[in-house]
FIDOVO-39795 format. One record per residue (C-alpha): x, z, y. Coordinates in steps of 0.2 Angstrom, whole numbers, padded with zeros to 4 digits, always signed. Example, Ala and Ser with C-alpha at 12.3 -4.5 7.8 and 13.67 -1.06 7.14 Angstrom:
2
+0062+0039-0022
+0068+0036-0005
***
This chain:
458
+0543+0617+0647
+0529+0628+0646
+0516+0635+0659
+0503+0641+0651
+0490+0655+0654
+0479+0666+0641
+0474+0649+0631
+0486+0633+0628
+0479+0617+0627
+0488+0605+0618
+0475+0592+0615
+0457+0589+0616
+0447+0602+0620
+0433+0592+0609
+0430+0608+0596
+0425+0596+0580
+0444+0588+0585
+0456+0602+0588
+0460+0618+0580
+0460+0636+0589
+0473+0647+0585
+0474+0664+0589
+0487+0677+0592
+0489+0698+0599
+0504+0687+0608
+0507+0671+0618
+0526+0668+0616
+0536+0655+0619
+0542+0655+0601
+0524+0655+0594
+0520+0641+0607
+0533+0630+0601
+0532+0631+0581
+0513+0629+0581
+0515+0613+0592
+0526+0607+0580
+0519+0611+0565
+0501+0607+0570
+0506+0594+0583
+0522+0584+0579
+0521+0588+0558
+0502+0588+0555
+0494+0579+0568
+0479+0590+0574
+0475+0594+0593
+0477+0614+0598
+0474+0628+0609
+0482+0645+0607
+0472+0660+0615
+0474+0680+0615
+0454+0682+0618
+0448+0687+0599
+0431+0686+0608
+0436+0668+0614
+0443+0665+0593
+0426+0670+0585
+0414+0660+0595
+0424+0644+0592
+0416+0631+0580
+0428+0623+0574
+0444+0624+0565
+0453+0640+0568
+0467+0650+0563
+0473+0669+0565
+0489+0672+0566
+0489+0692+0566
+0491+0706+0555
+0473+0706+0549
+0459+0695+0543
+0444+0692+0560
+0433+0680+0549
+0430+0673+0532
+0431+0655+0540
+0445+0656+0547
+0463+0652+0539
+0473+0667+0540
+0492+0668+0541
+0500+0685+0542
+0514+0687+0555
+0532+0696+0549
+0535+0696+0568
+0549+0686+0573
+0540+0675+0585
+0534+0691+0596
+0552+0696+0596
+0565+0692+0611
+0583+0690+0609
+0594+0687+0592
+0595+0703+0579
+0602+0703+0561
+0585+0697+0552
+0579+0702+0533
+0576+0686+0528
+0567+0686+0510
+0566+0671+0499
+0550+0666+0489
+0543+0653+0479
+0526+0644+0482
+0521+0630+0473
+0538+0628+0466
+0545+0628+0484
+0556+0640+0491
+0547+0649+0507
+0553+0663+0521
+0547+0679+0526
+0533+0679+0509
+0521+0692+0511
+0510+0701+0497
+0495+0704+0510
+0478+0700+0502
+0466+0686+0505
+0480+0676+0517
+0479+0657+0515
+0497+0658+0515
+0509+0667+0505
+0524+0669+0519
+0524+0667+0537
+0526+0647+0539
+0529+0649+0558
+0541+0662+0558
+0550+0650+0544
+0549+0637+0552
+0555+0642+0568
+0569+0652+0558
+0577+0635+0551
+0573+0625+0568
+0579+0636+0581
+0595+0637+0569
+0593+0656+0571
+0607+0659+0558
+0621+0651+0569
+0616+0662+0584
+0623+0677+0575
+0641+0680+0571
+0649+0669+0559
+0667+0663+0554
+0670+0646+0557
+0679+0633+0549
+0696+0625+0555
+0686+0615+0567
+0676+0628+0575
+0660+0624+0565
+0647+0633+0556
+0650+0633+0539
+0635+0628+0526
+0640+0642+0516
+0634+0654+0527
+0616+0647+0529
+0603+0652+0520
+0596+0634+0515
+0614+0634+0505
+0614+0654+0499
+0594+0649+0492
+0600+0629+0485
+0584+0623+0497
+0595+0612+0509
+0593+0598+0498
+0574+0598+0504
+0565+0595+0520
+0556+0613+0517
+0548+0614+0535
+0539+0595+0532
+0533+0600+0515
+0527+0619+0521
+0518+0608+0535
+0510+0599+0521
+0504+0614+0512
+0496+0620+0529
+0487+0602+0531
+0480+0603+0516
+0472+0621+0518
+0465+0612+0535
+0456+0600+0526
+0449+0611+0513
+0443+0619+0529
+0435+0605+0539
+0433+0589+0528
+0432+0579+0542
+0447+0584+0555
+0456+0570+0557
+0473+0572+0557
+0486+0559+0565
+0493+0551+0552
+0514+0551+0551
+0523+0536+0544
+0541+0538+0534
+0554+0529+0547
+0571+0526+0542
+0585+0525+0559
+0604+0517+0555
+0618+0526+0564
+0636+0521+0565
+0651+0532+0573
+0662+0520+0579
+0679+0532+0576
+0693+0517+0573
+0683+0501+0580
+0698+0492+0572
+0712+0496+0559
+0728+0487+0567
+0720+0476+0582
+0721+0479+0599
+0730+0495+0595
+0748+0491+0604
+0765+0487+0598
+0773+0504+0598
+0757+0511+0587
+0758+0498+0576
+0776+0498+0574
+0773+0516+0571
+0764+0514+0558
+0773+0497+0546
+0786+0510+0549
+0778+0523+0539
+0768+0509+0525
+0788+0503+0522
+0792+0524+0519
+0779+0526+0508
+0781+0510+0499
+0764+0503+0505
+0768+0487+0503
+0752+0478+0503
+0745+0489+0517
+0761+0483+0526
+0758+0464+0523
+0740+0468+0530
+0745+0476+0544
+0757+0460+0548
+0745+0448+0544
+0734+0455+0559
+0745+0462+0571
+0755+0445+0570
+0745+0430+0562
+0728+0435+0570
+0722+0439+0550
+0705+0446+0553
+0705+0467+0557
+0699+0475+0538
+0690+0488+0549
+0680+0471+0559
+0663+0477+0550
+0652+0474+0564
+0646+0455+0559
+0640+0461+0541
+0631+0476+0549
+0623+0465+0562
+0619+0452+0546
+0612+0463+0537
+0599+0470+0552
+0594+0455+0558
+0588+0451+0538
+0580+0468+0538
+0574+0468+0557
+0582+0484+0560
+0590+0490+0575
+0602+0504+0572
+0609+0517+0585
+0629+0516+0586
+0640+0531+0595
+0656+0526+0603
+0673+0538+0602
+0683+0534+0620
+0690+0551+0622
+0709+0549+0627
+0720+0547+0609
+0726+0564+0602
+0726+0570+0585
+0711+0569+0580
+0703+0555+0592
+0712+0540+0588
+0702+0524+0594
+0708+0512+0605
+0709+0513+0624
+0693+0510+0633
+0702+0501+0644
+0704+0489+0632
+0693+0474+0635
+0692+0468+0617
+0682+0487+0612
+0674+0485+0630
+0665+0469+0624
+0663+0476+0606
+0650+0492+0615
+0642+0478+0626
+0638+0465+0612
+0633+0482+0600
+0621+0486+0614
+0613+0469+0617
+0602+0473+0603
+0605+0490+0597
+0602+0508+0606
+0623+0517+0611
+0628+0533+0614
+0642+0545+0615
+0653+0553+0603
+0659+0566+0611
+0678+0566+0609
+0686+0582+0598
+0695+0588+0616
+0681+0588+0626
+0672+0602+0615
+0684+0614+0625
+0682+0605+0642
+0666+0598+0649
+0671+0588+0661
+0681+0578+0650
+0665+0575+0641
+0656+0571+0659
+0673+0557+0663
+0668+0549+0646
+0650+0548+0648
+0653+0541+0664
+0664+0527+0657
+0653+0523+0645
+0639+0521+0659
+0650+0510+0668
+0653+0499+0653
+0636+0499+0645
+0624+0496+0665
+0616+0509+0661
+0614+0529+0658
+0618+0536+0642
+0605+0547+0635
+0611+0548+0615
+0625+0559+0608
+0633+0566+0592
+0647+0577+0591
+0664+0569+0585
+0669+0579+0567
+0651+0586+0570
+0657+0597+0581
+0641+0607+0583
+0640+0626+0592
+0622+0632+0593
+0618+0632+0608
+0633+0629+0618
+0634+0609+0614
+0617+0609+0618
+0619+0616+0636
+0633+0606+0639
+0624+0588+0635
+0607+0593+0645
+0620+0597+0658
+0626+0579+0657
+0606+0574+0656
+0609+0569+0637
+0592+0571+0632
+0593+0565+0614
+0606+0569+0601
+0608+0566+0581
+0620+0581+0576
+0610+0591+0568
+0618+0590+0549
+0634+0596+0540
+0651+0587+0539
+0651+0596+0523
+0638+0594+0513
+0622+0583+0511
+0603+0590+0516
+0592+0594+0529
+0603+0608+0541
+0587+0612+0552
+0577+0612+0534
+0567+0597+0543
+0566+0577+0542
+0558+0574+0558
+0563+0574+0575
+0561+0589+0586
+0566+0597+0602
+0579+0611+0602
+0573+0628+0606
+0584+0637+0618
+0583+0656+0611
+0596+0664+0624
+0586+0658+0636
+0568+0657+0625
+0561+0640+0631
+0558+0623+0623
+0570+0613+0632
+0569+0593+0636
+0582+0590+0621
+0577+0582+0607
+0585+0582+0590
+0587+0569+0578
+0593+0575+0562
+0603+0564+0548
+0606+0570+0529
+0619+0562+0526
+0637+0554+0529
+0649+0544+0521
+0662+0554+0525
+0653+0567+0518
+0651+0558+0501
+0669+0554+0499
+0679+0567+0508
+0669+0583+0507
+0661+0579+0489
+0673+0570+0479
+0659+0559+0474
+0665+0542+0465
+0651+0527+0473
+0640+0528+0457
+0636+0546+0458
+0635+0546+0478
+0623+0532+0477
+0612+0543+0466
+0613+0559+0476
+0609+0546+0492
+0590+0540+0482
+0586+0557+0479
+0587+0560+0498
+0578+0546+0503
+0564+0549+0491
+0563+0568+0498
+0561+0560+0515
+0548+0547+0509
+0537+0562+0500
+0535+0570+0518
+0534+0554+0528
+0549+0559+0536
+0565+0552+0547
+0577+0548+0536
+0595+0544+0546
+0613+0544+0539
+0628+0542+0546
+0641+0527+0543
+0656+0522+0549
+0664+0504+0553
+0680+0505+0540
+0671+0513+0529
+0661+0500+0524
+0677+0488+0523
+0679+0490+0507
+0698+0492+0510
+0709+0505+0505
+0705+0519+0501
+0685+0512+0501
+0688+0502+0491
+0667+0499+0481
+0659+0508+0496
+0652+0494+0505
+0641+0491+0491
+0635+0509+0493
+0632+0505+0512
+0621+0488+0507
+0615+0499+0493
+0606+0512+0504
+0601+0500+0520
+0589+0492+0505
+0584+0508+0497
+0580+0517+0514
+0570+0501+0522
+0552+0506+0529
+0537+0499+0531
+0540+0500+0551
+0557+0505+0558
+0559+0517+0572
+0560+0511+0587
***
């Protein structure tokens, strides 16, 4: 995405509005944090330039980003040397503390305006650097948040790269008073996975059969007489959440993004046929007023074109291309998954989080785009990252509804203090306050309210 000579411009090239930063070297990974940090995070125009000569003779704000001091007026960061690197080698990450955060790559130099490289730490975390190199992976092929270093250090729980972008903004105010920086507003974005769109309709005779079979076995008797009550008196489907969700946005004037499962059933994709014109309707009345996407079913992680048939039938059913994705069981390989949607021109995608555990995976709560480093470019993906999941709560957790309601407000708030995206992920029957959910819908109502913003995303 870049194409840029001896000075990037990213913005005005008005000197009393933008900042210059310079650098012995122009990479790809140097262009790509300092946009974000001082473009998407802070909010200040740029240009990058090699040219010290070009550097000193700028009047206006101005940053070096070297390994020594060029001016007293400048703000100095001192690079570890990660950004001027190519390819993917075992890195000696050290873990410091500023201001009572935890930082990357700290340094002891004299006189820097920084303690720690902030764009080498920040590409580290948002490049997912850590999950290029070899790993063991959990029973479904996933990187596990045990082997990440926000997890090893206990910072997942914060949004580190928004708060390190903070401490940078403020050292740019101390510089020039009057910069005017852009000014970011918290957001909050609803996502639903649409795994089982109903409990016992529409699913067939022999499946539900199948399953009363098994109830009468175990000596379920009251999840038998539910099952009878929908699959032969037209009783209303325990999983049918979708009226109370569309309730509850139209109060709050929110519009949420839902991901549709239509892979073929196996073990671990189990919806209902897309052919079936009940779930059909159910995408298209979703979509009237919400934004849909795929969810890439747990097969097609090990064949892409079963995940190009699917995108396809969800086109056909939606009228229109699909540009959203998340992985089913968060099945995320860096960067293979992301390969494989921008093959599929998936340009947008809200994976980027554990199944495991709560927190900020990329350490950010904003939006970004994902940063190819096999083939180092910025590519025209962007990532959407959520900090939480129900599933996540319960399942993974063991959280009862009271404590996971606590844990979820502490997020929140983090997201709030940076003026960050706050997403979470939700599922249809698990706000159904039926069997094993039972007190969960209250949670889901719970956070919807505590996580309102002045102004949803769009």
């Amino acid at each position: 995405m870049y194409a840029c000579g001896k000075v990037c411009t990213f913005g005005s090239k008005n000197e009393t509005t933008r900042m210059l930063i310079y650098t012995p070297q122009i990479t790809n990974r140097f262009r790509y944090v300092a946009e974000l940090l001082m473009e998407e995070l802070i909010g200040i125009p740029l240009e990058i330039t090699d040219n010290i000569d070009t550097y000193l003779s700028h009047h206006g704000l101005k940053l070096n980003y070297s390994k020594r001091r060029l001016s007293d007026e400048e703000i100095f960061i001192y690079t570890q040397g990660l950004l001027f690197e190519k390819g993917i080698k075992t890195q000696q990450v050290a873990v410091g503390t500023y201001k009572e955060i935890a930082v990357l790559f700290p340094c002891t130099v004299e006189n820097v305006s920084l303690p720690f490289d902030i764009f080498a730490a920040s590409f580290y975390l948002v490049s997912r650097y850590e999950e290029y190199l070899p790993f063991t992976p959990d029973r479904h092929n996933r990187y596990q948040v045990e082997d990440s270093i926000a997890y090893k250090a206990d910072f997942l729980h914060l949004p580190v790269v928004n708060i390190w972008a903070n401490f940078l903004r403020e050292i740019c105010k101390e510089k020039q008073p009057d910069i005017r920086c852009k000014q970011r507003s918290y957001k909050f974005l609803p996502t639903y996975d649409i795994d089982l769109a109903y409990s016992y309709k529409h699913k067939g005779f022999m499946r539900n059969l199948g399953r009363c079979l098994i109830y009468l076995k175990d000596g379920k008797w009251e999840e038998t007489s539910e099952l009878l009550k929908v699959w032969l008196f037209n009783a209303p489907d325990p999983y049918d959440t979708y009226s109370l969700q569309t309730k509850l946005h139209q109060q709050h004037k929110l519009h949420a993004t839902y991901f549709f499962l239509i892979g073929e059933y196996s073990r671990y994709d189990k919806n209902i046929s897309i052919e079936n014109l009940a779930y059909q309707k159910l995408i298209r009345d979703l979509a009237d007023n919400n934004k849909v996407g795929i969810h890439p079913s747990y097969r097609s992680n090990k064949d892409p074109k079963i995940l190009h048939n699917e995108i396809e039938k969800l086109s056909a059913i939606i009228k229109t291309e699909v540009e959203r994705s998340r992985q089913h069981y968060i099945k995320l390989r860096i960067p293979q998954t992301y390969e494989t949607l921008l093959s599929n021109e998936i340009y947008k995608d809200y994976s980027m989080g554990y199944a495991s555990a709560v927190g900020f995976r990329a350490g950010i709560a904003s939006a970004f785009y994902f940063y190819n480093i096999n083939l180092e470019i910025k590519t025209d993906l962007r990532v959407y990252p959520f900090c939480i999941m129900d599933v996540t709560l319960k399942e993974y957790l063991q959280l009862k509804p009271q404590k996971a309601q606590k844990l979820i407000y502490k997020l929140i708030e983090q997201v709030r203090k940076v003026n960050g995206l706050f997403i979470f992920i939700w599922h249809n029957h698990t706000i159904s306050d039926y069997d094993d959910w039972q007190g969960w819908q209250q949670v889901y109502i719970n956070t919807l309210e505590k996580a309102l913003a002045v102004r949803p995303i769009d």
